[in-house]
KOLVOLUM-877926 format. One record per atom (N, C-alpha, C, CB): residue number from 0; residue in one letter; atom name; x, y, z. Coordinates in pm, whole numbers, padded with zeros to 5 digits, always signed. Glycine has a CB too. Layout:
N
<site><n>NUM</n><res>A</res><atom>CA</atom><X>X</X><Y>Y</Y><Z>Z</Z></site>
...
//
This chain:
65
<site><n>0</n><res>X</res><atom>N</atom><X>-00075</X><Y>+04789</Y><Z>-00044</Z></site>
<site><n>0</n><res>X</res><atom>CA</atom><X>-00119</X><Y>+04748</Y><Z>-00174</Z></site>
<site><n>0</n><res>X</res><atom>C</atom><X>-00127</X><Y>+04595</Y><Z>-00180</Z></site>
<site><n>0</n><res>X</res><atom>CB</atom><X>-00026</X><Y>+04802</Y><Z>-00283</Z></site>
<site><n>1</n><res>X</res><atom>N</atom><X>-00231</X><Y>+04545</Y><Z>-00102</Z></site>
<site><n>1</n><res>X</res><atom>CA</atom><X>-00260</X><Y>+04392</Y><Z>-00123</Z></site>
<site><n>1</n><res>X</res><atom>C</atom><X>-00307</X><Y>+04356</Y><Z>-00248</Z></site>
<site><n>1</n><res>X</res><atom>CB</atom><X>-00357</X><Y>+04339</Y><Z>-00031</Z></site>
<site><n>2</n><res>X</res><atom>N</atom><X>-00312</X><Y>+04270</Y><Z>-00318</Z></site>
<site><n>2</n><res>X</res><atom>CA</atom><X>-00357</X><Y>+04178</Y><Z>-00434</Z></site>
<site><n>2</n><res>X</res><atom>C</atom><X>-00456</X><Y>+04114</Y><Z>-00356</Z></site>
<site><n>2</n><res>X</res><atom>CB</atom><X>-00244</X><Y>+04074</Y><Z>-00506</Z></site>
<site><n>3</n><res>X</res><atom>N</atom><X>-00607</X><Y>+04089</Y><Z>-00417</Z></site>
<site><n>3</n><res>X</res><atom>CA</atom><X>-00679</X><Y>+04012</Y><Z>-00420</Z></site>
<site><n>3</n><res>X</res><atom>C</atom><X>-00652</X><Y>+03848</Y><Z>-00484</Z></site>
<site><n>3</n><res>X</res><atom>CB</atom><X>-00761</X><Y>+04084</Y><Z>-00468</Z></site>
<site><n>4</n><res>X</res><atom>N</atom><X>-00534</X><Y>+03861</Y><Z>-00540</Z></site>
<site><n>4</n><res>X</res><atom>CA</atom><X>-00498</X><Y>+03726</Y><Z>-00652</Z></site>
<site><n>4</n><res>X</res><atom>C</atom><X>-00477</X><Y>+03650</Y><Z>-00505</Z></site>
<site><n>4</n><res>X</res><atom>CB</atom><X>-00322</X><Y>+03735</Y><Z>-00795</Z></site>
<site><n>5</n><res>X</res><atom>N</atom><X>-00541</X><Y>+03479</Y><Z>-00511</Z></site>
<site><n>5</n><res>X</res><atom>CA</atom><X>-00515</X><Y>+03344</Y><Z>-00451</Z></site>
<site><n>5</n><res>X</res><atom>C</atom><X>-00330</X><Y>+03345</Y><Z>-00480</Z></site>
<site><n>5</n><res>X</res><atom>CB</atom><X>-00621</X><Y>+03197</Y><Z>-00548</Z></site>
<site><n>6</n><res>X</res><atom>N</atom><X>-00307</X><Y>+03350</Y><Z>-00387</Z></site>
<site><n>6</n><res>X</res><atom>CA</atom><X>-00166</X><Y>+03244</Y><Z>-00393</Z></site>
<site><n>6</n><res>X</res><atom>C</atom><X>-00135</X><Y>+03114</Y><Z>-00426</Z></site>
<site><n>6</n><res>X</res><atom>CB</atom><X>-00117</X><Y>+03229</Y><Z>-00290</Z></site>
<site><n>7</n><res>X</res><atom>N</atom><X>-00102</X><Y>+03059</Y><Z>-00435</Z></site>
<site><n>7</n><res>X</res><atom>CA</atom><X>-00068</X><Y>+02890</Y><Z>-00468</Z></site>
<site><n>7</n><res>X</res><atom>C</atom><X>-00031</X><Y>+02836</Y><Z>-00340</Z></site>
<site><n>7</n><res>X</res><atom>CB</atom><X>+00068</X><Y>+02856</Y><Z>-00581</Z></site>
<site><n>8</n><res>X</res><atom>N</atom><X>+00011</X><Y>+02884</Y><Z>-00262</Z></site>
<site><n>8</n><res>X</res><atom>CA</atom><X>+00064</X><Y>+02835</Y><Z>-00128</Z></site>
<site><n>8</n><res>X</res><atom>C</atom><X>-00092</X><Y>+02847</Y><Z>-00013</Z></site>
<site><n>8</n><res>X</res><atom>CB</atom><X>+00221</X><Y>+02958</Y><Z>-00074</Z></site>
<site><n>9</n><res>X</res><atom>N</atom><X>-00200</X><Y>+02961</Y><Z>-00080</Z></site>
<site><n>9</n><res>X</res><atom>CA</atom><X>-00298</X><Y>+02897</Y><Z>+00014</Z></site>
<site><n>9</n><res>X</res><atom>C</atom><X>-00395</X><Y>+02822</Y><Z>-00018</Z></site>
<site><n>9</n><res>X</res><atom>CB</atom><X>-00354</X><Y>+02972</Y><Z>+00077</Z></site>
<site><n>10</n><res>X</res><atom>N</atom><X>-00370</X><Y>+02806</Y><Z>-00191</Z></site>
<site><n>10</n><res>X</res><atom>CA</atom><X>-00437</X><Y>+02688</Y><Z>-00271</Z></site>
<site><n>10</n><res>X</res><atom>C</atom><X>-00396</X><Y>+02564</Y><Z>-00162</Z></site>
<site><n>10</n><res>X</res><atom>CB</atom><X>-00365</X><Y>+02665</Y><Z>-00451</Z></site>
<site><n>11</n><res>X</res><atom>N</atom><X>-00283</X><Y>+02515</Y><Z>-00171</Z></site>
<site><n>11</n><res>X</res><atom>CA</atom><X>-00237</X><Y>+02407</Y><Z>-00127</Z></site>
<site><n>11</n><res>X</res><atom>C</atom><X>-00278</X><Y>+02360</Y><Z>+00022</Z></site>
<site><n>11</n><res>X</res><atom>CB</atom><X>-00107</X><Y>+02423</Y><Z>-00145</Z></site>
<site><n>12</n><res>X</res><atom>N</atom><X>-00238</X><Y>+02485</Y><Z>+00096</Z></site>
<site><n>12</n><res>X</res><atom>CA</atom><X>-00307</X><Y>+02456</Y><Z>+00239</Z></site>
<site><n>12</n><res>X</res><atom>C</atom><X>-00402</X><Y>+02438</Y><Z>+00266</Z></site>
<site><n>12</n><res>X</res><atom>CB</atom><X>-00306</X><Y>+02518</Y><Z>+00314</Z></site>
<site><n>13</n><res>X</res><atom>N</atom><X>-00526</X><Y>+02481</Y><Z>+00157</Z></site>
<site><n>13</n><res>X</res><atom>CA</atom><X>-00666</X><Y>+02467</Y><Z>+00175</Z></site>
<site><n>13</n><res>X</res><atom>C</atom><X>-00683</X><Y>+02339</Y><Z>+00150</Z></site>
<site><n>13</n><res>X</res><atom>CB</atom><X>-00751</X><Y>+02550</Y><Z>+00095</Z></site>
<site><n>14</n><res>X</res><atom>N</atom><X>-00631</X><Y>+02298</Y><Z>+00039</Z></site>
<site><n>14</n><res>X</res><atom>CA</atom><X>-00614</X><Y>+02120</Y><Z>+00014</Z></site>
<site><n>14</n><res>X</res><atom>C</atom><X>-00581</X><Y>+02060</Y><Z>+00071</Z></site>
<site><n>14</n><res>X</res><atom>CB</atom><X>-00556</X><Y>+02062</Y><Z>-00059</Z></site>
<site><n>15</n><res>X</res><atom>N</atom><X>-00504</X><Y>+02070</Y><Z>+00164</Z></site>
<site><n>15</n><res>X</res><atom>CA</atom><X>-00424</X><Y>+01996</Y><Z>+00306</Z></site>
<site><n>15</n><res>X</res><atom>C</atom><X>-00545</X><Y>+02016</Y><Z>+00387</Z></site>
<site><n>15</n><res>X</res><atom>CB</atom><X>-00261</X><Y>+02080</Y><Z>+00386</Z></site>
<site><n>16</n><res>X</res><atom>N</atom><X>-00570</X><Y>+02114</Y><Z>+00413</Z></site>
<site><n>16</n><res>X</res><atom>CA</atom><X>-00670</X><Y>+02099</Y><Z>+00537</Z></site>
<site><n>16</n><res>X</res><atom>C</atom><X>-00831</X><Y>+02049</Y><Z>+00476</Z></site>
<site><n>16</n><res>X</res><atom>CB</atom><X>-00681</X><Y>+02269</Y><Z>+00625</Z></site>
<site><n>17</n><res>X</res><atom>N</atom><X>-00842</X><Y>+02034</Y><Z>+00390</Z></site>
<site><n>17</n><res>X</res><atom>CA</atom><X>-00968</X><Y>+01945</Y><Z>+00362</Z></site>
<site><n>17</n><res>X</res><atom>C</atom><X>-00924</X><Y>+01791</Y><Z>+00366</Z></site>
<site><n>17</n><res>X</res><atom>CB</atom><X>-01036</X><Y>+01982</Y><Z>+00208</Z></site>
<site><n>18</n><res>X</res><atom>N</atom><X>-00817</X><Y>+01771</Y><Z>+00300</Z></site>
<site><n>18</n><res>X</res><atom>CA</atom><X>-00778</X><Y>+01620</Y><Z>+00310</Z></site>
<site><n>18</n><res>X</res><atom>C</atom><X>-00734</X><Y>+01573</Y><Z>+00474</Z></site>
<site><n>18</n><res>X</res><atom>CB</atom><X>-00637</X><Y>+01595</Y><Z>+00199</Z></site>
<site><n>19</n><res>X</res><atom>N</atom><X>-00694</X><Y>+01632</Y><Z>+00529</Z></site>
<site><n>19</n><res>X</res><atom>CA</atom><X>-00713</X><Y>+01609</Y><Z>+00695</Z></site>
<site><n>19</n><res>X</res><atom>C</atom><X>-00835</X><Y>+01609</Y><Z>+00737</Z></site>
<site><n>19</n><res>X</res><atom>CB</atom><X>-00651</X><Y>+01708</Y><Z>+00782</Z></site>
<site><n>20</n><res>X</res><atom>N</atom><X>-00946</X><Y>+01701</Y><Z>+00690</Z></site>
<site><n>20</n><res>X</res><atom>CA</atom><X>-01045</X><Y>+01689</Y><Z>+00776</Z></site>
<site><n>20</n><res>X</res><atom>C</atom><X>-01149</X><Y>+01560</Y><Z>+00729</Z></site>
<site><n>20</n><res>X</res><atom>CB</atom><X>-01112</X><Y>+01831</Y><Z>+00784</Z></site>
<site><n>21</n><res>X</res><atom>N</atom><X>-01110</X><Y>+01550</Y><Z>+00600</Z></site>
<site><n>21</n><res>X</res><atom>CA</atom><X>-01181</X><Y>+01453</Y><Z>+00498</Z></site>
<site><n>21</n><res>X</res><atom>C</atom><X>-01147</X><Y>+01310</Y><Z>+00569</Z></site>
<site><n>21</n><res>X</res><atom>CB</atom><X>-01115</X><Y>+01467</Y><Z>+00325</Z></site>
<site><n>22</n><res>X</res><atom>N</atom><X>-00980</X><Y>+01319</Y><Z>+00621</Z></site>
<site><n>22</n><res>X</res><atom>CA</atom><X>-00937</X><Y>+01199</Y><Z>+00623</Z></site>
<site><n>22</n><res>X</res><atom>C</atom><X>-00959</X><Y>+01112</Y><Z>+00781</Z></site>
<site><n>22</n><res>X</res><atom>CB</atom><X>-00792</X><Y>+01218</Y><Z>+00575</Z></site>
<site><n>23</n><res>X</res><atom>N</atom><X>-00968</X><Y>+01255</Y><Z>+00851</Z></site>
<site><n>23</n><res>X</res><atom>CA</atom><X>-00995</X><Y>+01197</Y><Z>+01004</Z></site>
<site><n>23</n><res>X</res><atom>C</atom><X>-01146</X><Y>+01127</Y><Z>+01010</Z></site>
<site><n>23</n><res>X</res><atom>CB</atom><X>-00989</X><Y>+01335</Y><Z>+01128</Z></site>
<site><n>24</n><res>X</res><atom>N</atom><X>-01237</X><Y>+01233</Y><Z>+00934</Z></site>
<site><n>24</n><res>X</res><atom>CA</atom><X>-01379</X><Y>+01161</Y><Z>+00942</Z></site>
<site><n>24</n><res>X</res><atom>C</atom><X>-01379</X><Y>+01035</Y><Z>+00861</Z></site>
<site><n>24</n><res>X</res><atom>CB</atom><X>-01500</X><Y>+01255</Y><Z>+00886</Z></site>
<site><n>25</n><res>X</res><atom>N</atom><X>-01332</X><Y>+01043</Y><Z>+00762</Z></site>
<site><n>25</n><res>X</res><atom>CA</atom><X>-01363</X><Y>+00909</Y><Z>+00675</Z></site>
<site><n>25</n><res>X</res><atom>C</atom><X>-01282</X><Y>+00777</Y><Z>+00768</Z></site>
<site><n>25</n><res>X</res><atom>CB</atom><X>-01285</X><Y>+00928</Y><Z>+00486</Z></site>
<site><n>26</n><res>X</res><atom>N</atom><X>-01176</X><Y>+00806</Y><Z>+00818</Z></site>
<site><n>26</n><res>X</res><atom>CA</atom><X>-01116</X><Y>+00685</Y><Z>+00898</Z></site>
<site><n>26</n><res>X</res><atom>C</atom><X>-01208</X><Y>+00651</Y><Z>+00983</Z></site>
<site><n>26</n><res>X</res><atom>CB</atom><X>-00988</X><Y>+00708</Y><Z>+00975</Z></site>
<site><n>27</n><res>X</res><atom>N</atom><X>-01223</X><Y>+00754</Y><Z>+01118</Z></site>
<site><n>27</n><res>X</res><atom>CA</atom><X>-01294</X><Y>+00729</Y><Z>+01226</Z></site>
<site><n>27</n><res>X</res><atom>C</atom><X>-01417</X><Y>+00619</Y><Z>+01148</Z></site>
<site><n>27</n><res>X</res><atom>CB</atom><X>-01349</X><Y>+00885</Y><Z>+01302</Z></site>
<site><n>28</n><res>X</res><atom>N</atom><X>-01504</X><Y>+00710</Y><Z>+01049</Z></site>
<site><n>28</n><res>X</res><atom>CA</atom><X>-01658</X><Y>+00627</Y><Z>+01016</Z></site>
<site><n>28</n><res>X</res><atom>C</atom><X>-01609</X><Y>+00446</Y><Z>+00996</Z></site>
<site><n>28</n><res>X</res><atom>CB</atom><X>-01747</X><Y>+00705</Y><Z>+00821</Z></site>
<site><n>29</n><res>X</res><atom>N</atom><X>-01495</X><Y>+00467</Y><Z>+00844</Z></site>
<site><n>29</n><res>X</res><atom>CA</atom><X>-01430</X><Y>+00280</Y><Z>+00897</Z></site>
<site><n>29</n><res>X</res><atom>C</atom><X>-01336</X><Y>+00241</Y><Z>+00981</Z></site>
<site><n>29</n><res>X</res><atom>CB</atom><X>-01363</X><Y>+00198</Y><Z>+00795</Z></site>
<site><n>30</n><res>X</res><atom>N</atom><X>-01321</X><Y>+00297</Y><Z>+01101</Z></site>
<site><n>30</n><res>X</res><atom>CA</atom><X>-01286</X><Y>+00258</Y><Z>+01258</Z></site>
<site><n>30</n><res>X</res><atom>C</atom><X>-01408</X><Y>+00175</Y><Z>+01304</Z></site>
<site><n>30</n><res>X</res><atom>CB</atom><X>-01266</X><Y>+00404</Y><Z>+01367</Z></site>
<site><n>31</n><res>X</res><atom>N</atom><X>-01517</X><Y>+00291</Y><Z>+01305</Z></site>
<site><n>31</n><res>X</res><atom>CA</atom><X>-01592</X><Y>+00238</Y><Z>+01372</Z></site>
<site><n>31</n><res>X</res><atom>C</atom><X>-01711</X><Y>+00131</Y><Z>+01317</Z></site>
<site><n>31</n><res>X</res><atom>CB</atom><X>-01628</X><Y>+00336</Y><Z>+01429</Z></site>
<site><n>32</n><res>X</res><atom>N</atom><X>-01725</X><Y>+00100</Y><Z>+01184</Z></site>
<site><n>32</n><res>X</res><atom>CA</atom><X>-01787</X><Y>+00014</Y><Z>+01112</Z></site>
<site><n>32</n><res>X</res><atom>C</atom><X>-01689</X><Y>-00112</Y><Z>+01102</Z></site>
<site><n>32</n><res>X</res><atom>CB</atom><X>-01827</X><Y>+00078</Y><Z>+00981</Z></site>
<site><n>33</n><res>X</res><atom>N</atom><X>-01563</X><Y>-00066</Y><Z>+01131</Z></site>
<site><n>33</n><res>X</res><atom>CA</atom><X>-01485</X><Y>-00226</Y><Z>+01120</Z></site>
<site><n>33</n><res>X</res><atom>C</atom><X>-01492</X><Y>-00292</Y><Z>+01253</Z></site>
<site><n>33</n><res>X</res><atom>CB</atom><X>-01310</X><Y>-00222</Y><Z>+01078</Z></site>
<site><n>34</n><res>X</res><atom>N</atom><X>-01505</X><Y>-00200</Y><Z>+01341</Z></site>
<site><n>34</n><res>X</res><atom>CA</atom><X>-01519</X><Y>-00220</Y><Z>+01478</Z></site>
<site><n>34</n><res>X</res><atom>C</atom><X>-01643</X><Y>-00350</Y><Z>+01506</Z></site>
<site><n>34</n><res>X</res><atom>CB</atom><X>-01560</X><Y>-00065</Y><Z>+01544</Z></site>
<site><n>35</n><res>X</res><atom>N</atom><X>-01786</X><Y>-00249</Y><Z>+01456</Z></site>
<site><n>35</n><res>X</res><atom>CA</atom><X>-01905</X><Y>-00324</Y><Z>+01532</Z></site>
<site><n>35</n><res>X</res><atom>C</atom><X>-01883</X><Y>-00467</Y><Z>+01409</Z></site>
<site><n>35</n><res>X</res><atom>CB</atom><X>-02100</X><Y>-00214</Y><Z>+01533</Z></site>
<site><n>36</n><res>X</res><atom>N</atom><X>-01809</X><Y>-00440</Y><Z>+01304</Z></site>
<site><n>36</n><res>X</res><atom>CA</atom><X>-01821</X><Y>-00578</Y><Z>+01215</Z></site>
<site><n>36</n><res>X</res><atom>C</atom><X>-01702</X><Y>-00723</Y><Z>+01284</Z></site>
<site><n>36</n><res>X</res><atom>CB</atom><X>-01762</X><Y>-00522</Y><Z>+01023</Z></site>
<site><n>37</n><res>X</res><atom>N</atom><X>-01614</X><Y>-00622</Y><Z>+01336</Z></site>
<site><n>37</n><res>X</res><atom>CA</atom><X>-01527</X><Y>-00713</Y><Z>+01421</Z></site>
<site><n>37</n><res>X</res><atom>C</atom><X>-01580</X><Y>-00776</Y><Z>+01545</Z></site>
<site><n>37</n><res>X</res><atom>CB</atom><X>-01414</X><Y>-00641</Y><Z>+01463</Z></site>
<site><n>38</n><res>X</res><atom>N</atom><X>-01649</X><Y>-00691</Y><Z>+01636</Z></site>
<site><n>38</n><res>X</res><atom>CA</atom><X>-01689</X><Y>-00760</Y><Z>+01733</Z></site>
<site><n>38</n><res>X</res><atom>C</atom><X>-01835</X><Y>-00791</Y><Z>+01706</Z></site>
<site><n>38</n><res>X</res><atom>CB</atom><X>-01661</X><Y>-00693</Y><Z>+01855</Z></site>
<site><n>39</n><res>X</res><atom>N</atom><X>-01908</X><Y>-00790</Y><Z>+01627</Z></site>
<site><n>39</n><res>X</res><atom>CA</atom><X>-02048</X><Y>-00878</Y><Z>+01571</Z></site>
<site><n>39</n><res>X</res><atom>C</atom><X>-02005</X><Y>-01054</Y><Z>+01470</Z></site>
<site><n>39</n><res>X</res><atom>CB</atom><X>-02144</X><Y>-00737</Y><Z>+01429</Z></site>
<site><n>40</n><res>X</res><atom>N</atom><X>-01966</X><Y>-01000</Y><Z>+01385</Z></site>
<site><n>40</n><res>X</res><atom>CA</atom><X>-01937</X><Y>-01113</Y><Z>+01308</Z></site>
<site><n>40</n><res>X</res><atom>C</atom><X>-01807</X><Y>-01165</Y><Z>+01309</Z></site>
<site><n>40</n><res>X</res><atom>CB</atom><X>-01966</X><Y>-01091</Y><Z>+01187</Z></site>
<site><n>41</n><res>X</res><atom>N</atom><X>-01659</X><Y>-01149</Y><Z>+01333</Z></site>
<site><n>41</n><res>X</res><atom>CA</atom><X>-01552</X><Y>-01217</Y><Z>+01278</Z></site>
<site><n>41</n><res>X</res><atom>C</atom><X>-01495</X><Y>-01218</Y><Z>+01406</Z></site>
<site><n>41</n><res>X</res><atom>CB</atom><X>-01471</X><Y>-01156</Y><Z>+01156</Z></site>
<site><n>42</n><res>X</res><atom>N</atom><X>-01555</X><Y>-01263</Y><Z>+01564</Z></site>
<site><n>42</n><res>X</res><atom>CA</atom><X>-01521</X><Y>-01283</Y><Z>+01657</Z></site>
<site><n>42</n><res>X</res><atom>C</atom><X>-01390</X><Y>-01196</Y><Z>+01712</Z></site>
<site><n>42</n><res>X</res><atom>CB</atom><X>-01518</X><Y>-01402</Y><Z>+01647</Z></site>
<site><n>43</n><res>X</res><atom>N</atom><X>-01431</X><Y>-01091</Y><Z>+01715</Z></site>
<site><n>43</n><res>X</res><atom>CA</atom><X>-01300</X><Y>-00957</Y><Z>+01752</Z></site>
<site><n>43</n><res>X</res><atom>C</atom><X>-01105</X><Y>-01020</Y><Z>+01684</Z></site>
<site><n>43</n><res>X</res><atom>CB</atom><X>-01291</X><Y>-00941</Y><Z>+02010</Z></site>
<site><n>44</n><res>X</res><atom>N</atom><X>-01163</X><Y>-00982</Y><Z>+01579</Z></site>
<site><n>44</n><res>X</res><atom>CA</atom><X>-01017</X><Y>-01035</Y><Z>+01497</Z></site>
<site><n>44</n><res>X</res><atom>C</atom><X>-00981</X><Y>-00860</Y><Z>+01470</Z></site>
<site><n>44</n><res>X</res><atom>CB</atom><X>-01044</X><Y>-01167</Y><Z>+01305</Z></site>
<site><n>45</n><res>X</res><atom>N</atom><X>-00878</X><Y>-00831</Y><Z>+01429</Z></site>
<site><n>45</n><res>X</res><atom>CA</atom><X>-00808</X><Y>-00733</Y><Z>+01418</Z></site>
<site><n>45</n><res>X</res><atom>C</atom><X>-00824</X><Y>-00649</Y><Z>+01254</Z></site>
<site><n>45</n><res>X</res><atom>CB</atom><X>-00671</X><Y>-00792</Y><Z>+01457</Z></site>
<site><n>46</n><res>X</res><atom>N</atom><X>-00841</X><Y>-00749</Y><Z>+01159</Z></site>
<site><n>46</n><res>X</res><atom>CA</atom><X>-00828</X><Y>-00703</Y><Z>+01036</Z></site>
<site><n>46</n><res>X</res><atom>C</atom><X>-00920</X><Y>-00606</Y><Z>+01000</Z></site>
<site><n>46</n><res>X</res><atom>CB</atom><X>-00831</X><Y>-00799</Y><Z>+00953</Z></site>
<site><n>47</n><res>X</res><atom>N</atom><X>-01044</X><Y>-00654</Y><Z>+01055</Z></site>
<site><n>47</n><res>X</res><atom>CA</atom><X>-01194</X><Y>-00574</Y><Z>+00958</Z></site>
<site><n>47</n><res>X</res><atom>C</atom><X>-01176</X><Y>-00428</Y><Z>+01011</Z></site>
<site><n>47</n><res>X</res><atom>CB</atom><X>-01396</X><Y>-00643</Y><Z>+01011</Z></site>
<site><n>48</n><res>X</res><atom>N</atom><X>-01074</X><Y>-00397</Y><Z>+01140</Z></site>
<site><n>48</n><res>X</res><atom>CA</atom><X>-01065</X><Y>-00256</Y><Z>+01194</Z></site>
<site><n>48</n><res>X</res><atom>C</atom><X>-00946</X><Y>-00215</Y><Z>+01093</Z></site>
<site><n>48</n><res>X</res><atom>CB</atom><X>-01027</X><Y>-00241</Y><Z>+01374</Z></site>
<site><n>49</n><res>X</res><atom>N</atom><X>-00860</X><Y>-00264</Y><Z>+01054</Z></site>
<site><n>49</n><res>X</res><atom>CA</atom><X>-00752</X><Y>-00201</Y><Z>+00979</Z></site>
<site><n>49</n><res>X</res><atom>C</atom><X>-00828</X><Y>-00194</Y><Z>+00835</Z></site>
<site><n>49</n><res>X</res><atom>CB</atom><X>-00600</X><Y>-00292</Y><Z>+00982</Z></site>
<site><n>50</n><res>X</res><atom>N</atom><X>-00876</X><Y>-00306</Y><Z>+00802</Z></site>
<site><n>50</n><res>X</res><atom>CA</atom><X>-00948</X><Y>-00281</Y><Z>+00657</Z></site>
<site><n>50</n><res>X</res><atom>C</atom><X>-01059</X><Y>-00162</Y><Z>+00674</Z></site>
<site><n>50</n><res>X</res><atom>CB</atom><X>-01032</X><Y>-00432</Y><Z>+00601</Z></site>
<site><n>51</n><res>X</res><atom>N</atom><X>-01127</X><Y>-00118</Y><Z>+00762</Z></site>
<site><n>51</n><res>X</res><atom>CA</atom><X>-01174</X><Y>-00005</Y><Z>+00749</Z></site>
<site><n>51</n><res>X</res><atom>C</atom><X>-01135</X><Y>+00116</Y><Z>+00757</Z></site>
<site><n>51</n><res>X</res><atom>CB</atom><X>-01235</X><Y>-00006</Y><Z>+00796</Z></site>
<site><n>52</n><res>X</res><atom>N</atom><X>-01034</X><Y>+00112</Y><Z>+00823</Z></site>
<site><n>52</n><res>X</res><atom>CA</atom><X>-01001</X><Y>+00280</Y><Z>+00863</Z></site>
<site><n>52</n><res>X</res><atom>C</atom><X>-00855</X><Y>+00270</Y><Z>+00715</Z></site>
<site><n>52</n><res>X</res><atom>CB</atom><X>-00918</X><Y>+00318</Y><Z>+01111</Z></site>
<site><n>53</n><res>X</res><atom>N</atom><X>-00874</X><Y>+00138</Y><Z>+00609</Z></site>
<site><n>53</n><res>X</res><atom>CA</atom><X>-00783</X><Y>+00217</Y><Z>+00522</Z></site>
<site><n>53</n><res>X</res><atom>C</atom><X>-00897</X><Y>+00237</Y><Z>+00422</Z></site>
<site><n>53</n><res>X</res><atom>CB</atom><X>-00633</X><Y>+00141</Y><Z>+00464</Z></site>
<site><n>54</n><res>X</res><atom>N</atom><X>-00987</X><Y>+00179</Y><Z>+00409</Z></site>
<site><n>54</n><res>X</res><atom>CA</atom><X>-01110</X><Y>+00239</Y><Z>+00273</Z></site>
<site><n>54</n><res>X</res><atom>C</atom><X>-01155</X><Y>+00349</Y><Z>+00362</Z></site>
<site><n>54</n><res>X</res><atom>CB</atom><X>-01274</X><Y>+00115</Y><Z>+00211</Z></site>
<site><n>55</n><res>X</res><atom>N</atom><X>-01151</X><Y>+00433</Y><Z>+00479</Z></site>
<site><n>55</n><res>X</res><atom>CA</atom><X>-01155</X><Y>+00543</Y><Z>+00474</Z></site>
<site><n>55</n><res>X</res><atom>C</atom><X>-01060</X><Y>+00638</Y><Z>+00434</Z></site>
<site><n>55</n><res>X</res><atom>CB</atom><X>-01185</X><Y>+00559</Y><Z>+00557</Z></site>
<site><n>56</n><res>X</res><atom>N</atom><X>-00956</X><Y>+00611</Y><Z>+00479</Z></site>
<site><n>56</n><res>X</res><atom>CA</atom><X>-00801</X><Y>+00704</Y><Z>+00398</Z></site>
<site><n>56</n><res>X</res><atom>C</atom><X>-00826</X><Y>+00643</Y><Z>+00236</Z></site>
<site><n>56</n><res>X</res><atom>CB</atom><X>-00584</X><Y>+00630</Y><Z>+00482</Z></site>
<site><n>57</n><res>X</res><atom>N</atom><X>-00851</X><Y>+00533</Y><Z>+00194</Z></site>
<site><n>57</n><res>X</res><atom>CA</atom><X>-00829</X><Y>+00580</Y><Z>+00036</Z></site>
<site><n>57</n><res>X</res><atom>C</atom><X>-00910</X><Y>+00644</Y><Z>-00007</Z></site>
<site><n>57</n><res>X</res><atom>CB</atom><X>-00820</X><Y>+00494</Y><Z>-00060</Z></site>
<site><n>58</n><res>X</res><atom>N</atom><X>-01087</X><Y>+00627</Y><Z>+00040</Z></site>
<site><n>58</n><res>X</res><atom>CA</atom><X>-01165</X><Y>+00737</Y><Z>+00023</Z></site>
<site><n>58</n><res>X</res><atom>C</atom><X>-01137</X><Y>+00927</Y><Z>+00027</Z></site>
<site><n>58</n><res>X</res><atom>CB</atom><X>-01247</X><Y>+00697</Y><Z>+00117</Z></site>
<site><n>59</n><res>X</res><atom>N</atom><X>-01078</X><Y>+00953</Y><Z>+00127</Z></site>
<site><n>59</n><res>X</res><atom>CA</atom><X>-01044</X><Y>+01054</Y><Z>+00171</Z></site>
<site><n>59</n><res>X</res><atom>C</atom><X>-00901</X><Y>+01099</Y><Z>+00017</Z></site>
<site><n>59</n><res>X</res><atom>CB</atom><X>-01000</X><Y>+01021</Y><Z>+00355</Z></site>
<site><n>60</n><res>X</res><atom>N</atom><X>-00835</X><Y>+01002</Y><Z>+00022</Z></site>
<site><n>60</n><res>X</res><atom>CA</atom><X>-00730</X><Y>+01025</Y><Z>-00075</Z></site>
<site><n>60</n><res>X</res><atom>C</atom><X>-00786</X><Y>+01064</Y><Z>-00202</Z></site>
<site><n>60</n><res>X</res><atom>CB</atom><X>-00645</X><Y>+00909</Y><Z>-00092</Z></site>
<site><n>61</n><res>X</res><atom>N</atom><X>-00859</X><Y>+00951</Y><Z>-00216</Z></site>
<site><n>61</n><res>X</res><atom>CA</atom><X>-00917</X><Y>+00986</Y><Z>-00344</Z></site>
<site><n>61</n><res>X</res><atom>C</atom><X>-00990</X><Y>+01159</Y><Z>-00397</Z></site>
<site><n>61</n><res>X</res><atom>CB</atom><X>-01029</X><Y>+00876</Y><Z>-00345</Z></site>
<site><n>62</n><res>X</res><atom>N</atom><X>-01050</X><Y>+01204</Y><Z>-00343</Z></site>
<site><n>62</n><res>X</res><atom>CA</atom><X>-01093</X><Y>+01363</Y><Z>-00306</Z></site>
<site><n>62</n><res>X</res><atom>C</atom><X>-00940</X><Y>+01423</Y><Z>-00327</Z></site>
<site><n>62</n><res>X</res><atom>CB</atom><X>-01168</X><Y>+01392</Y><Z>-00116</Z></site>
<site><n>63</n><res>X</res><atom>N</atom><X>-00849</X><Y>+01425</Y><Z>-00314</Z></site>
<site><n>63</n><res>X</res><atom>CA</atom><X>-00758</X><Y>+01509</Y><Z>-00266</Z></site>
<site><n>63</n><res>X</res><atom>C</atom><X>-00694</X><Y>+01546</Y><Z>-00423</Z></site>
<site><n>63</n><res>X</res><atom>CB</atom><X>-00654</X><Y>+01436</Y><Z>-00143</Z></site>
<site><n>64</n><res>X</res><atom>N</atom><X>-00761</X><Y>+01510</Y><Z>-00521</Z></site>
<site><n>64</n><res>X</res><atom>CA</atom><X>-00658</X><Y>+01485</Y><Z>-00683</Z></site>
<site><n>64</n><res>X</res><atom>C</atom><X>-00789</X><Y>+01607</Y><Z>-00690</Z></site>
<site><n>64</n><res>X</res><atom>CB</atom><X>-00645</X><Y>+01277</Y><Z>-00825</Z></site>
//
């Protein structure tokens, strides 16, 4: 006698696993846009790669509400 009723526990996991999948792509894309901006314009400095791959996690975060 299964229930068709959603659980809350696979509500949640489904939300976990979109915000992981949300969050790996959105990093990687500003990985790799901080990347070619680091080694094109700001003479391979370190920041424009960390500043991108976090406006991809807050992007990604943002989705997750």
């Amino acid at each position: 006698m299964s229930s068709q009723t959603d659980r809350s526990e696979d509500q949640m996991g489904r939300q976990w696993d979109k915000f992981i999948s949300n969050s790996v792509l959105k990093m990687g894309t500003g990985l790799a846009v901080g990347s070619v901006f680091s080694l094109l314009i700001f003479r391979r400095r370190l920041w424009p790669i960390i500043f991108g791959s976090g406006i991809g996690l807050g992007f990604a975060s943002n989705q997750l509400q």
